[in-house]
C-alpha positions as CSV (number, residue, x, y, z in Angstrom):
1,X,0.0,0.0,0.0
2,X,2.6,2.4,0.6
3,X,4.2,1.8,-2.6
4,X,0.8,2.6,-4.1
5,X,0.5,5.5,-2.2
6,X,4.0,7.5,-3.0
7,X,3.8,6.3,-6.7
8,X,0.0,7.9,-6.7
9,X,1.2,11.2,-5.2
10,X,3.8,10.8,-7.4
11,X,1.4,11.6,-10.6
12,X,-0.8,14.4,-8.9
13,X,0.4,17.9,-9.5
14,X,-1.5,19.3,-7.6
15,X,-0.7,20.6,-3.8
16,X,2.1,20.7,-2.2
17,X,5.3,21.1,-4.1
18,X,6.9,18.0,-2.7
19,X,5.0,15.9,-4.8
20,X,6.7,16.5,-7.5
21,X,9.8,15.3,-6.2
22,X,8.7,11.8,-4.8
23,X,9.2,9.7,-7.7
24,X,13.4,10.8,-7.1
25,X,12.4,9.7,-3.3
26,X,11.4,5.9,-5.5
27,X,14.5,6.3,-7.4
28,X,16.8,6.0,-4.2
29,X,15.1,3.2,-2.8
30,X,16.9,0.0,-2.3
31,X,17.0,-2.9,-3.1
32,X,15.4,-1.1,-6.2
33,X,12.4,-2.6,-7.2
34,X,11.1,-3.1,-10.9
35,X,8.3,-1.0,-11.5
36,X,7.5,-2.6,-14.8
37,X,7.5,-5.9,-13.2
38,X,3.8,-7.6,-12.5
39,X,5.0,-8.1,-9.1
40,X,6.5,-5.1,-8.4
41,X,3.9,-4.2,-5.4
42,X,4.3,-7.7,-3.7
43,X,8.1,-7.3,-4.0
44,X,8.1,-4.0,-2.6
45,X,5.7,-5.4,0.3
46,X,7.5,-8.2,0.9
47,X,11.3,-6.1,1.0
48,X,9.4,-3.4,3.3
49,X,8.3,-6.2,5.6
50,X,11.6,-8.1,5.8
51,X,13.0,-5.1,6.8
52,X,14.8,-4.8,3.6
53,X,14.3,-1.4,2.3
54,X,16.4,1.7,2.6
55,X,17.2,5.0,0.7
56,X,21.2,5.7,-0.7
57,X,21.9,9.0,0.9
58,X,24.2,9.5,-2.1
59,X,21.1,9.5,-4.6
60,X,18.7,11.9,-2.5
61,X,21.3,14.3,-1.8
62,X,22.0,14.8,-5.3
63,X,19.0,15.5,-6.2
64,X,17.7,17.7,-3.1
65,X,20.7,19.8,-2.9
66,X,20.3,21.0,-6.4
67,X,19.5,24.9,-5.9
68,X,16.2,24.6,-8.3
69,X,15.0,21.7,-6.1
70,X,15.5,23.7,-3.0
71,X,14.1,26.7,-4.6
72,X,10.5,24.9,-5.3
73,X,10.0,23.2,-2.2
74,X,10.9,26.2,-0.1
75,X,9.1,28.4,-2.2
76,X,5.9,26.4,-2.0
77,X,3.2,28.2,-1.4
78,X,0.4,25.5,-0.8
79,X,-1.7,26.0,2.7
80,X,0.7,24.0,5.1
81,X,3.6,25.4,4.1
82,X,2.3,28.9,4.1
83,X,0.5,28.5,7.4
84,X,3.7,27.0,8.9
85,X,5.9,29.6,7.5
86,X,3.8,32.7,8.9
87,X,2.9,31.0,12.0
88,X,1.8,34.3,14.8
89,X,2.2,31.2,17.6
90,X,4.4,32.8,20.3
91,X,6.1,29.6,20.4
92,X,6.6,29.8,17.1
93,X,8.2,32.8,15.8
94,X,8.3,34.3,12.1
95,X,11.8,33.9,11.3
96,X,13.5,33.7,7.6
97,X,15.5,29.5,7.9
98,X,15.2,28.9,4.2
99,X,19.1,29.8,4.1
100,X,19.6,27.0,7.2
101,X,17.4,24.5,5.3
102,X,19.4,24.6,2.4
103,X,22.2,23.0,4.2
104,X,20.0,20.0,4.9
105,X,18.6,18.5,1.4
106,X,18.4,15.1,3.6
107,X,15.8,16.6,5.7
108,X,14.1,17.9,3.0
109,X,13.7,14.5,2.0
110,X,12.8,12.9,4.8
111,X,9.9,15.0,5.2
112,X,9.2,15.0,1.3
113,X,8.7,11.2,2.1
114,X,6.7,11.6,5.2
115,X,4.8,13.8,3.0
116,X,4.8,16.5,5.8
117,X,6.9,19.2,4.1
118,X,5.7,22.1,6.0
119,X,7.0,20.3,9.0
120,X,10.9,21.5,8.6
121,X,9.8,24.9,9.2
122,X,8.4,23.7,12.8
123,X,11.8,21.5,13.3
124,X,13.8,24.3,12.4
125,X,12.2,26.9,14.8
126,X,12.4,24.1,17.7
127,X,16.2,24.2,17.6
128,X,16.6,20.7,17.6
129,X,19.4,18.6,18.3
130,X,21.0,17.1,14.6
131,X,22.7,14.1,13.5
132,X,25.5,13.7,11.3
133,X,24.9,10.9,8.9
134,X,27.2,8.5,6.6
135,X,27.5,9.3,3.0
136,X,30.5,8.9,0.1
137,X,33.4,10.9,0.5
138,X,32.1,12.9,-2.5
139,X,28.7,13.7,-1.0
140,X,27.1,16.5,-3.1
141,X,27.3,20.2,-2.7
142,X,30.2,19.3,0.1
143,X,27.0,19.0,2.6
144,X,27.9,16.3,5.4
145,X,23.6,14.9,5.6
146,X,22.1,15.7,8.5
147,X,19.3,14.6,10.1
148,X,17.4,15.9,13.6
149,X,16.4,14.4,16.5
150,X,12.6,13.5,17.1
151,X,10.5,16.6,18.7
152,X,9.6,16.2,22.4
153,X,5.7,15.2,23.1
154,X,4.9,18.6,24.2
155,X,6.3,20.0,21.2
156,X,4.7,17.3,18.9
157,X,1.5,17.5,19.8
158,X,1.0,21.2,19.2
159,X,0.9,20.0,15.6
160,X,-1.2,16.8,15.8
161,X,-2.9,17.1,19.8
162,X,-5.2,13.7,18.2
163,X,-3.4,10.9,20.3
164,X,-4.0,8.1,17.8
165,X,-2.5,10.8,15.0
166,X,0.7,11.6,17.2
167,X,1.2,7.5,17.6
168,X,1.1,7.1,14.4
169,X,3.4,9.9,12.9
170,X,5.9,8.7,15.9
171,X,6.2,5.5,14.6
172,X,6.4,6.2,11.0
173,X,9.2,8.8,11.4
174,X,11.4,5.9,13.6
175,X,10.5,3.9,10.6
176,X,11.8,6.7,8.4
177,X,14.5,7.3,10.1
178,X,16.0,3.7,9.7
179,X,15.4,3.8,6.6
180,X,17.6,7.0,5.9
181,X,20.2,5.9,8.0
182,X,20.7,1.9,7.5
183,X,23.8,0.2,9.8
184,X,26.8,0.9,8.6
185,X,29.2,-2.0,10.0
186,X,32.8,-1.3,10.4
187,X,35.9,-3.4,11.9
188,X,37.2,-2.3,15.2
189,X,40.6,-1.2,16.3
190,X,41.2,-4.4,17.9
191,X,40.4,-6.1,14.8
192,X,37.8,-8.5,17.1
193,X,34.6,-8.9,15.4
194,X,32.1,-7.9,18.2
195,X,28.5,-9.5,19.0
196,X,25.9,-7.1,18.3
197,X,22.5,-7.0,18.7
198,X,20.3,-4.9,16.6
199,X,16.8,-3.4,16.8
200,X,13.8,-5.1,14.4
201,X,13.4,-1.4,13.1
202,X,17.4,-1.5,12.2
203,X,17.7,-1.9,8.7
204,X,20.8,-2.9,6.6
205,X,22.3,-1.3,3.5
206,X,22.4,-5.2,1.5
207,X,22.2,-5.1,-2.5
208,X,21.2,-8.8,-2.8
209,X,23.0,-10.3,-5.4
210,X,21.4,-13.8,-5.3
211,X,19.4,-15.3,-2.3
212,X,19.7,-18.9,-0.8
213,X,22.9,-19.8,-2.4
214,X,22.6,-22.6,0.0
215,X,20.3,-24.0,2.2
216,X,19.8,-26.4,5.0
217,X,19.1,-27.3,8.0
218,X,22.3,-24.7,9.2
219,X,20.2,-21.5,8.0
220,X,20.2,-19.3,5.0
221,X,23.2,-17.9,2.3
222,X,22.8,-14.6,0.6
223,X,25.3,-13.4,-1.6
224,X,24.8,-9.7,-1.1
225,X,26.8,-6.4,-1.8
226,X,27.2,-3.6,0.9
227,X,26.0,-0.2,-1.0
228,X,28.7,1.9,-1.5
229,X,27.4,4.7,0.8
230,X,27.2,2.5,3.3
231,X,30.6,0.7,3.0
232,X,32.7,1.7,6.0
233,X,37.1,2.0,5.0
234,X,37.4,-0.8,7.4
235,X,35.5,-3.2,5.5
236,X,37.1,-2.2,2.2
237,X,40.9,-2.9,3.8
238,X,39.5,-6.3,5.6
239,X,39.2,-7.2,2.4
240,X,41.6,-6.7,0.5
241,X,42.7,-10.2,1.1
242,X,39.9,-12.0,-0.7
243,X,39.0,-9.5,-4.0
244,X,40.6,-7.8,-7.2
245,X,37.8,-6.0,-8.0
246,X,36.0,-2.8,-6.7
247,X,32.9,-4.2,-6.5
248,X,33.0,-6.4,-3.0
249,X,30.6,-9.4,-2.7
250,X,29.8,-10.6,1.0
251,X,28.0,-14.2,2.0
252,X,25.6,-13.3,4.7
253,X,24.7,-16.3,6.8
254,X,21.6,-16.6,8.5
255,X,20.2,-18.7,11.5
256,X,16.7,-19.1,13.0
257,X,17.1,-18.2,16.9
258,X,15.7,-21.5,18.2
259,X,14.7,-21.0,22.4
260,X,16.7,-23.7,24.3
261,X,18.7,-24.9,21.7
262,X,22.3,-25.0,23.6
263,X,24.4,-25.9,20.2
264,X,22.3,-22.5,19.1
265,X,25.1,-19.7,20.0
266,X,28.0,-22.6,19.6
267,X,28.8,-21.2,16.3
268,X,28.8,-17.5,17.3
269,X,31.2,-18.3,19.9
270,X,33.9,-20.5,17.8
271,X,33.8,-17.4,15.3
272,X,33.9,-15.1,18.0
273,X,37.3,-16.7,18.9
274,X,38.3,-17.6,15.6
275,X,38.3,-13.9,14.8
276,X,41.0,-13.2,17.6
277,X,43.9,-15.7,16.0
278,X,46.9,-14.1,15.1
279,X,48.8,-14.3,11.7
280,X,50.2,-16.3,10.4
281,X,47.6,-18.9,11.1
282,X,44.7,-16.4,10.4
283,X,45.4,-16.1,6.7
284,X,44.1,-19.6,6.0
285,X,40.9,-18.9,8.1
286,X,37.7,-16.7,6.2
287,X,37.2,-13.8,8.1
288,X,34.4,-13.0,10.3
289,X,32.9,-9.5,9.1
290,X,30.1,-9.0,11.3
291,X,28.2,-11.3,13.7
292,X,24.8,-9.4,15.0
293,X,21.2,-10.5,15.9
294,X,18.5,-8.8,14.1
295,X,14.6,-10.2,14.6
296,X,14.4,-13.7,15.3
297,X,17.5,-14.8,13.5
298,X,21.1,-14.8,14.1
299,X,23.6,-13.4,11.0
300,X,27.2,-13.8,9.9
301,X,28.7,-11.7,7.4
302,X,31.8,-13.3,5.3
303,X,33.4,-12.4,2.1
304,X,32.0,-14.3,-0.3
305,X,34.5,-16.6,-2.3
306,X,33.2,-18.0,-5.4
307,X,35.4,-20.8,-5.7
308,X,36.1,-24.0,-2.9
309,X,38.4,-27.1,-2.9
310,X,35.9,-28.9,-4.5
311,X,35.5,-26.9,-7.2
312,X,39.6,-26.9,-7.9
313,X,40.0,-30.1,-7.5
314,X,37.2,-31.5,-9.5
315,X,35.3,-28.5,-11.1
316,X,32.0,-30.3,-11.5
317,X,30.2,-26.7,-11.5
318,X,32.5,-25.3,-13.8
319,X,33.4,-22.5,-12.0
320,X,36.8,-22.5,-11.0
321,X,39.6,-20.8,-13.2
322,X,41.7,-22.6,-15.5
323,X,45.0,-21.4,-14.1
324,X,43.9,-21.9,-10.4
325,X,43.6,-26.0,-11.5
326,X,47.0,-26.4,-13.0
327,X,49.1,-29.3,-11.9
328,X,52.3,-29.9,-10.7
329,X,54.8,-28.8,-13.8
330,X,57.6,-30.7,-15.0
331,X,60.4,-29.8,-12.9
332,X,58.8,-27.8,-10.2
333,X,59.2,-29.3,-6.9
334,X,56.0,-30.1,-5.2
335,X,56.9,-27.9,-1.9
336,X,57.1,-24.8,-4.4
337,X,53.5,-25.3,-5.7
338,X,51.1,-22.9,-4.4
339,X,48.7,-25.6,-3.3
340,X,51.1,-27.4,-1.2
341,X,51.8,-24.6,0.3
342,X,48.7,-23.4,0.8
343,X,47.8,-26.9,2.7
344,X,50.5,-26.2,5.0
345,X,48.9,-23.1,5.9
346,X,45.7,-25.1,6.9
347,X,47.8,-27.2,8.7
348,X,48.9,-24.5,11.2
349,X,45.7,-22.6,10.9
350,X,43.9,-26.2,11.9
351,X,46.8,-26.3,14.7
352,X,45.5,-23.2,15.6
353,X,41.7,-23.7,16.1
354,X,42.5,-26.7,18.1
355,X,44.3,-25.4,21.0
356,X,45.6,-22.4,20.7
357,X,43.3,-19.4,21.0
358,X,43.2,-17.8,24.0
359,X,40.8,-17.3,26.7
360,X,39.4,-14.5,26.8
361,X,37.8,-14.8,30.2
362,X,39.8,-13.2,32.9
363,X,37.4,-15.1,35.3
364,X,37.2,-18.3,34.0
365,X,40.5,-20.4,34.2
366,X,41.4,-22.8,31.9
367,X,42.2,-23.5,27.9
368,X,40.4,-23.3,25.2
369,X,39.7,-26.4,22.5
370,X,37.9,-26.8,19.4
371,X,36.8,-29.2,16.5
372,X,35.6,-28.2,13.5
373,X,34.0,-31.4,13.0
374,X,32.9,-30.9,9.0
375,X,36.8,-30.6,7.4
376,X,36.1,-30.9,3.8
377,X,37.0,-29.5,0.2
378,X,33.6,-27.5,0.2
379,X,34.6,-25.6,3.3
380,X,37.9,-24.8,2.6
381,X,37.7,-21.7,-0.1
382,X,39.8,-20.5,-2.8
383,X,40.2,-17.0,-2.1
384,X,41.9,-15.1,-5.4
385,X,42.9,-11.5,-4.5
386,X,46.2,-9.1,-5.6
387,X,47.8,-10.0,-2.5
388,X,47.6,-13.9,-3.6
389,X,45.9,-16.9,-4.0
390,X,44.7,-18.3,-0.3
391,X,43.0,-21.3,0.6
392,X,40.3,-20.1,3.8
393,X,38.7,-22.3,6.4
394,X,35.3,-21.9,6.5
395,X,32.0,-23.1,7.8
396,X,32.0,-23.6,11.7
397,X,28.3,-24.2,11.7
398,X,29.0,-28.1,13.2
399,X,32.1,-26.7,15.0
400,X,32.2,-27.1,19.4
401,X,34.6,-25.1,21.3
402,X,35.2,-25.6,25.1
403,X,37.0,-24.1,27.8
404,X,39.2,-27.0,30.3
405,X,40.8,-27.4,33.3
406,X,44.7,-27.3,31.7
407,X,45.0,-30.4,33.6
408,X,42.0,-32.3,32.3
409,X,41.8,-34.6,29.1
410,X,40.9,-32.7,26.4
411,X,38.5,-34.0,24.1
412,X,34.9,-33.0,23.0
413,X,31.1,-34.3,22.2
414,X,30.9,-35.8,18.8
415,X,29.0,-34.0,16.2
416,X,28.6,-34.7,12.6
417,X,30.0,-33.7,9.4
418,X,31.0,-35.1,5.8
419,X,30.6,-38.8,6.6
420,X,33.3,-39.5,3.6
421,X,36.2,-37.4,5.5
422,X,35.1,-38.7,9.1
423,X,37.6,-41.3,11.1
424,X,36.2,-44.8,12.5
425,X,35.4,-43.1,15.6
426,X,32.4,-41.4,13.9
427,X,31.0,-44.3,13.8
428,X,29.5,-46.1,17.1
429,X,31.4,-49.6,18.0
430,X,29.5,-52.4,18.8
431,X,30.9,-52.1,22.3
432,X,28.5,-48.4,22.4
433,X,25.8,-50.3,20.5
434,X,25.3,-52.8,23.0
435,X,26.4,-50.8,26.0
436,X,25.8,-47.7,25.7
437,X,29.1,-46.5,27.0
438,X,29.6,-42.5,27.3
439,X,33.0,-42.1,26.9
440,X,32.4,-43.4,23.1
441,X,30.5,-40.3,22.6
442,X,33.8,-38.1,23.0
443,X,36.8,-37.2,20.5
444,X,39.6,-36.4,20.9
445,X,41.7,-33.4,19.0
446,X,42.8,-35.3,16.2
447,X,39.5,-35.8,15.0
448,X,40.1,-33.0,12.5
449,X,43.6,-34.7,11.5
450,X,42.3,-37.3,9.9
451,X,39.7,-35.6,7.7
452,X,42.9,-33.2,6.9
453,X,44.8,-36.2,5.8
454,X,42.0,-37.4,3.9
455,X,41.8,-33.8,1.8
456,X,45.8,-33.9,1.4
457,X,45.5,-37.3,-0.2
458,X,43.2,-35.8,-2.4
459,X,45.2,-32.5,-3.2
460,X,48.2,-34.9,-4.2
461,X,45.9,-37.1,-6.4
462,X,45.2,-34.1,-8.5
463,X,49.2,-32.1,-8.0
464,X,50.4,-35.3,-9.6
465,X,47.8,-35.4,-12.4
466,X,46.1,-38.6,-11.0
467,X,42.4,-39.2,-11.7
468,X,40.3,-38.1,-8.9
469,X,37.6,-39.5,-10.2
470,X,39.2,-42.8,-11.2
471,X,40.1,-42.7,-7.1
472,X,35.8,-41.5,-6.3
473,X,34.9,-45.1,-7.9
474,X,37.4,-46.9,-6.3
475,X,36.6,-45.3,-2.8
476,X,32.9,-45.7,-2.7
477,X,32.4,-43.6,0.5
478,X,34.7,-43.5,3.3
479,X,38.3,-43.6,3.6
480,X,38.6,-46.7,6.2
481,X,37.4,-50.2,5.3
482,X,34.1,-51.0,6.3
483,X,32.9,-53.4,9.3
484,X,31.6,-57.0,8.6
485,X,29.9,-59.1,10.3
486,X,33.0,-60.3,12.6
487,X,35.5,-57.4,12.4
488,X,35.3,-53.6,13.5
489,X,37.2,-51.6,10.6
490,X,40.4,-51.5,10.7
491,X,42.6,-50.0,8.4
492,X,42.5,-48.0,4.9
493,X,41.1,-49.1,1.4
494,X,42.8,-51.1,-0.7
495,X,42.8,-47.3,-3.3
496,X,44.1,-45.3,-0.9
497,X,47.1,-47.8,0.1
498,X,47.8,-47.8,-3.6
499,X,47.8,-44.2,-3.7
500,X,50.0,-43.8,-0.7
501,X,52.5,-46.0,-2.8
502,X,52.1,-44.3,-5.8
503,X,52.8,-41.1,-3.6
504,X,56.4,-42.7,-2.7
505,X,57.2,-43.7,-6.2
506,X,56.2,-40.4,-8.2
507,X,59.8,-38.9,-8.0
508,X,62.1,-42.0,-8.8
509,X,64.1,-39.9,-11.0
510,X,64.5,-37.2,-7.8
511,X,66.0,-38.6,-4.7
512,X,65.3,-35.8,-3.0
513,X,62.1,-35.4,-3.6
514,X,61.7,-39.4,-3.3
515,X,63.0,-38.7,0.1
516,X,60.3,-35.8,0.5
517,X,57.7,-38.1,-0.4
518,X,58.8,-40.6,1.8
519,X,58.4,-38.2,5.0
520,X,54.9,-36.9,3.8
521,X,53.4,-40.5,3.3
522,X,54.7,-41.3,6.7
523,X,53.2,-38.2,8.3
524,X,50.0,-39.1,5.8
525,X,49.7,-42.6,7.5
526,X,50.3,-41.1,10.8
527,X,47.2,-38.6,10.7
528,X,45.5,-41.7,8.9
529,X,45.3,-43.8,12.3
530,X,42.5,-46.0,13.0
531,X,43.6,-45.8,16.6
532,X,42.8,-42.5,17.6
533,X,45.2,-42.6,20.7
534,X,47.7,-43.5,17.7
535,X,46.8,-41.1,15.6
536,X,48.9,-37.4,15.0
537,X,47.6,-34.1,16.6
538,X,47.7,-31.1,14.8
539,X,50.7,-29.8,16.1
540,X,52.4,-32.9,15.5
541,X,51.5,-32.4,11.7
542,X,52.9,-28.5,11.0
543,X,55.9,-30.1,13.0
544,X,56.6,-33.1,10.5
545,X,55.8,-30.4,7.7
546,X,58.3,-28.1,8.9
547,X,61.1,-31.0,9.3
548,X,60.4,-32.6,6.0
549,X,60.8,-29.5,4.3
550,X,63.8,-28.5,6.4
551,X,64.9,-31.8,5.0
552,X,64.1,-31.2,1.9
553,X,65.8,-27.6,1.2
554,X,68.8,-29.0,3.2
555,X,69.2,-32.1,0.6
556,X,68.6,-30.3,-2.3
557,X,71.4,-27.8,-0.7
558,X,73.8,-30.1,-0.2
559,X,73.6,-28.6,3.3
560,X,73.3,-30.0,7.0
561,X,69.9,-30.2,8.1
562,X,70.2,-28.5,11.4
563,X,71.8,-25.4,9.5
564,X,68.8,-24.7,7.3
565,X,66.3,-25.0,10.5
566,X,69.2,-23.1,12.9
567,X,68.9,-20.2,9.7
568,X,64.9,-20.5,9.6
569,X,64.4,-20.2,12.9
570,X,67.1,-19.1,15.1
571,X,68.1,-20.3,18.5
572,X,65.0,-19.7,20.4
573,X,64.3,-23.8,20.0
574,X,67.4,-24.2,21.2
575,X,67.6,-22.9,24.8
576,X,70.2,-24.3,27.1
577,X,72.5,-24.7,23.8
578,X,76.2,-22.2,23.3
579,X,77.8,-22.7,20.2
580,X,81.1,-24.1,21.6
581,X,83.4,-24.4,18.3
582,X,83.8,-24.6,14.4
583,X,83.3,-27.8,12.3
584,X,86.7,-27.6,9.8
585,X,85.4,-31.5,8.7
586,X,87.5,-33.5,10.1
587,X,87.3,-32.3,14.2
588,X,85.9,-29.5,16.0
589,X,87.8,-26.4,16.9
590,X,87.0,-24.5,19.8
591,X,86.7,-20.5,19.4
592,X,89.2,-19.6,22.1
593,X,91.7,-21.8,19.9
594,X,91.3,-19.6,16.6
């Protein structure tokens, strides 16, 4: 109706000289809404309802700062402006503010919209309080928008002493005023994405770009632009990491607020403490741009990254990048590959998420742990900006985080995830089956380990331009072999044992990369342990990574291992150690003997 309404007054000329300025009021609205369309009043209905709706400051203050603009509505002569303008009321004096208004075009349009233009001379006269609002750093006329405070009742109801009236105005200037002043969201100094909590009149400056990208029983994704008059510096540089273009594309996640679910805030605490990990680890973890309730739902705002793992290693939607799939190159070393690389970072930023945040309760004692629980290709994103190509953790929707005794065993609650990169323990022994024994129900840290060596398997398949799809037949499912009717699983697939040899064999012509190979499918059987009190940790992995490489650069140096690692790293692994003399290769010679 009220789209109805401002397009209707938009036709009449007759009246109040505001009307003709409504349809520009239309123009700025946003999301903008197709008035050709045979659903343009529903859409417009159902946008105002969701709370959708909002007006780019940029657009009406181009138009309402124009000096003929603000010549004809302060010039208008209809009854309510003339009355308002002479006004005898002591309360009211005659005074000249058309040379005040005309500092304020986002006023005028405010009222233009309210369709109370005679009003600003009232506001004016009252002396109210203003507020400065956001707008591009090119805002028309040099005007920084401005819009006042609300009247007190007293004042109010001089102009509209009807109590059902004065309710009514009330609440559809608060309505108005969200509307000309959406949320702009912004990083903080401490670089901390803040919980925040937002009014249902709040509304946000969103261009949708394409709704329910995915759905499921995890909520709602949006892919979504922030308008530009809206987009806060902070935002722009957070992202710098994830984007070549101007135009920035964000993933807004959204989840129904269900009342005493206890898993319900789980995920906006993990990213509320993923989003305090340092660097280096952070890089290989998306970035949390906003978490906020609004209504009855709770939202997370990412960058949006077109492309996953999935998509590079298989590209079954054909949308990942030619150059981004390319394989390992004939005499380029696998540790110099972008990927490889890129997996060690996920490595330490896995390492991390684990056990390495830090509390941030200064009354609670204790560590911290997490699992992420759904470790996959599809939640591990490609992220392609000028600062480089990163691979970004993502999706902490099935992810638990807990705070210990440092003393106490750490392990969690099972949840689910990807069934195909989930260890035996995901599965309930008979032992639980028939007993019903508790401590089955709880995982330890290197539950995550296994689903990453499950993913590394897969990123060598394709490095070494392997069939993955041969290896998907072959598989059928899950890593481990499956349980019969006597045994429990134990043990890897016949196709991933083959690949693991394959893995050893794919440099014969390179000893040193043999060698390489040799230490990775030793680490890769490591992670791979059916035993879970066998199995690697996360630290443990970045550790073998760090020593096979060391290895690595040291072999194909013709150096000493311990040099390369002493030169990466310094001494500060090395404490209680003095360098007491110089090798000369046959016997060492002590430095007070040179």
């Amino acid at each position: 109706m009220e789209f109805y309404h401002l397009s209707t007054l938009a036709q009449s000329k007759a009246g109040c000289n505001s009307r003709l300025h409504i349809q520009h009021i239309l123009d700025a609205t946003y999301p903008g809404v197709d008035e050709a369309g045979d659903n343009c009043f529903s859409e417009y209905e159902r946008r105002e309802r969701e709370g959708g709706m909002f007006f780019s400051v940029h657009a009406l203050m181009s138009h309402f700062s124009q000096p003929g603009t603000l010549d004809e509505l302060l010039s208008c002569d209809c009854d309510d402006c003339s009355d308002a303008r002479n006004s005898d009321n002591d309360s009211l004096p005659i005074t000249d503010h058309s040379n005040d208004l005309r500092t304020k075009p986002l006023f005028l349009a405010l009222m233009v919209y309210l369709g109370k233009l005679h009003y600003i001379y009232f506001w004016t006269k009252w002396r109210l309080s203003w507020k400065s609002q956001p707008c591009r750093p090119n805002c028309p006329d040099h005007h920084q928008p401005q819009l006042p405070e609300f009247p007190n009742n007293k004042k109010l109801k001089v102009l509209l002493p009807q109590s059902l009236d004065f309710l009514m105005f009330r609440n559809v200037y608060d309505r108005a005023l969200e509307m000309f002043s959406p949320v702009v969201l912004q990083i903080p100094a401490s670089q901390i994405c803040p919980y925040s909590v937002y009014h249902e009149l709040e509304r946000f400056p969103y261009l949708e770009e394409e709704s329910d990208i995915t759905q499921g029983s995890f909520g709602t994704m949006k892919k979504l632009e922030i308008m530009r008059d809206y987009l806060h510096p902070t935002m722009r540089t957070r992202m710098e990491s994830y984007s070549k273009n101007d135009k920035l594309l964000f993933a807004l996640k959204s989840v129904k607020i269900i009342p005493d679910a206890p898993l319900m805030n789980m995920e906006r605490d993990v990213l509320s403490m993923v989003s305090r990990i340092k660097k280096p680890a952070s890089d290989n973890i998306i970035t949390l741009m906003a978490c906020y309730k609004w209504k009855d739902s709770m939202h997370f705002l990412f960058p949006f990254v077109e492309v996953d793992l999935s998509d590079l290693l298989r590209n079954e939607k054909n949308r990942c990048p030619h150059d981004l799939r390319e394989k390992l190159r004939e005499n380029e070393t696998l540790l110099d590959h972008w990927l490889w690389k890129e997996m060690e970072g996920v490595s330490r930023a896995l390492s991390a998420f684990h056990d390495q945040m830090q509390n941030p309760f200064k009354d609670v004692k204790g560590k911290v742990i997490a699992l992420h629980f759904d470790l996959k290709p599809a939640n591990i994103l490609v992220s392609v900006a000028t600062t480089g190509t990163k691979l970004k953790i993502t999706d902490f929707g099935q992810s638990i985080i807990q705070i210990i005794d440092n003393d106490k065993d750490p392990s969690l609650p099972h949840n689910t995830g990807a069934p195909r990169y989930a260890p035996p323990e995901c599965r309930p022994t008979s032992q639980h089956l028939t007993q019903g024994s508790e401590d089955e129900l709880r995982v330890s840290l290197n539950y995550d380990v296994w689903s990453l060596g499950c993913i590394m398997i897969e990123v060598l398949i394709h490095l070494l331009g392997e069939s993955l799809k041969d290896f998907d037949t072959e598989l059928q499912g899950r890593f481990f072999k499956q349980p019969d009717d006597s045994n429990e699983p134990d043990g890897l697939k016949q196709c991933v044992e083959d690949r693991l040899k394959l893995f050893e064999q794919a440099f014969e012509h390179d000893s040193t990369e043999t060698e390489y190979m040799k230490d990775i499918v030793s680490l890769l059987r490591n992670m791979l342990g059916h035993d879970k009190k066998n199995r690697a940790y996360s630290s443990t992995v970045i550790q073998k990574l760090e020593e096979a490489r060391t290895k690595f650069e040291a072999l194909r140096d013709r150096r000493d291992a311990l040099d390369v690692a002493v030169e990466k790293n310094g001494f500060q692994d090395w404490k209680g150690f003095r360098q007491l003399g110089w090798d000369n290769g046959t016997s060492i010679v002590s430095f007070s003997e040179m």
